[in-house]
N, C-alpha and C positions, 0 to 999 in steps of 0.2 A: 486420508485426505484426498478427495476427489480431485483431479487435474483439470483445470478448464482449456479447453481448446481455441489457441489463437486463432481466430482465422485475419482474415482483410476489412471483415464490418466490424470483428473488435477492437480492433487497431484505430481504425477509420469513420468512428461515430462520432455525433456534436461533440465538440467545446465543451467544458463545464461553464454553464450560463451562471456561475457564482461571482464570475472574475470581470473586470470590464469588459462592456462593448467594443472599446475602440482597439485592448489588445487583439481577440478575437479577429476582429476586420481585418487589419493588418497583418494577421497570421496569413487568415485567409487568403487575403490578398497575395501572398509571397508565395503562398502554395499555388495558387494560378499562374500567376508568372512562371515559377518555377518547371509548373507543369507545361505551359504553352513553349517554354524556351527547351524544353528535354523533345517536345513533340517535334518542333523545327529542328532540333538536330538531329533526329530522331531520323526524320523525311533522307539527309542530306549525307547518311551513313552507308557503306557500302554494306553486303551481307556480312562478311566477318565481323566488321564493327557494329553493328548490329548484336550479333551472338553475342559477344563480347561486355557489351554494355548491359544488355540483359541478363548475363552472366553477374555482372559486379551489380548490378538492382537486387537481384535474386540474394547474394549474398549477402546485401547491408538488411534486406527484409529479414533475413534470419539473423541476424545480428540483434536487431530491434528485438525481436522477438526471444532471444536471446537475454536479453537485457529486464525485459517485463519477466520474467520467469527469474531470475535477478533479484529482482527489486522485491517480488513476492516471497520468496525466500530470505532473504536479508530482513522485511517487516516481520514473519515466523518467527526467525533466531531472535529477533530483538522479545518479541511476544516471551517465549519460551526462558528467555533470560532474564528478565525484570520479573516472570510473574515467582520462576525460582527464588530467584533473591527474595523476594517479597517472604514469601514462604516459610525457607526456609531460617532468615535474618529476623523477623518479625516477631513481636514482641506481642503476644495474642493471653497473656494472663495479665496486664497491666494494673496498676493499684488507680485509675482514673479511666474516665471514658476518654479518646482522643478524640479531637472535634473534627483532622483529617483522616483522610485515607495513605496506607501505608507510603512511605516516599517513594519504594522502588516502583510502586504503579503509579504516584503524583507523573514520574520520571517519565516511566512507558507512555501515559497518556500526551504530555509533552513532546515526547519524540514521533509519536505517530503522528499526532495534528502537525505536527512541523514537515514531516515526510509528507501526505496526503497535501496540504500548503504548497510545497517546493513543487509536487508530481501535478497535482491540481494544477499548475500555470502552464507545464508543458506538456502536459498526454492529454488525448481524449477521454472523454468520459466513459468509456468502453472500457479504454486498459484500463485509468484508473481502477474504475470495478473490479476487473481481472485481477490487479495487484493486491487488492483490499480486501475480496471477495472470502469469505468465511473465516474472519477474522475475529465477529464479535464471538463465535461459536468455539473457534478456538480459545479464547481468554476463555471462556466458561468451562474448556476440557481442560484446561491447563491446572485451576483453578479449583478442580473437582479430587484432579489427578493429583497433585501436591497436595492435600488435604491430609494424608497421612504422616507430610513432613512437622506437622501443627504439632508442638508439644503440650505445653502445659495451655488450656485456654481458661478463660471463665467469661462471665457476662459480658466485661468491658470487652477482650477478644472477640465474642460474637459479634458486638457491633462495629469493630473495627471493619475486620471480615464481611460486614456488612458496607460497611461504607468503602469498601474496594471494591465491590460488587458493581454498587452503584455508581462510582465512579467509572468503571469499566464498560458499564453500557452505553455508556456517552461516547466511545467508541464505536465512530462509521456506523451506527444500525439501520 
């Protein structure tokens, strides 16, 4: 898995334009403020305070940064764990077709839209991406890779197997 490199335009890209207008302004808004009221204290600092402050910025950036690296790991583990279950628990010789797709991936789909939801209102559309970013690809290595946990299958298991598929690409593409 390739590592994507934080920089400050990742961090610090548009809003996701999915969410209100008038959150956004108001974000925005408080990040000007925020920014003009750090600038004037900024002015009003001795050099040591100065260093200092720059000092604790520097390390809340890697924090954040810290955090996105996080949260992209934590969505992997989830990936890696629901698609085992699924796999492994899954019921792929059935005496009927089932009309959904396995539950432990009904589950995972459920929890990532609700992650990407909760992350969507507060990160930029950058880290978002960062955090999400080759995820559909991994459910498909996951997915390829557990294939050998598949015991008994027949027709109706193919189309199971198929209908996690499909449900899985509805996943961030």
């Amino acid at each position: 898995m390739k590592n994507k490199k934080i920089t400050k335009d990742t961090i610090g890209g548009s809003h996701r334009s999915s969410h209100s207008s008038g959150h956004h302004r108001s974000a925005a808004n408080a990040t000007e403020v925020n920014n003009a009221i750090g600038a004037a204290m900024f002015m009003y600092m001795d050099d040591d305070s100065k260093s200092r402050f720059e000092e604790i910025m520097e390390r809340i950036k890697e924090m954040s940064h810290n955090c996105l690296f996080l949260l992209r790991t934590e969505i992997r583990c989830h990936a890696h764990f629901y698609i085992d279950l699924a796999i492994r628990e899954g019921s792929y010789a059935p005496l009927s077709e089932a009309v959904e797709p396995d539950p432990y991936v009904v589950s995972l789909n459920k929890d990532l839209s609700s992650i990407e939801e909760a992350l969507g209102r507060r990160l930029r559309d950058s880290a978002l991406l960062f955090v999400f970013d080759g995820v559909p690809q991994l459910l498909g290595s996951l997915l390829g890779a557990n294939a050998k946990y598949v015991g008994q299958i027949n027709q109706f298991g193919v189309l199971r197997i198929a209908r996690n598929v499909f449900a899985l690409q509805k996943v961030r593409t």
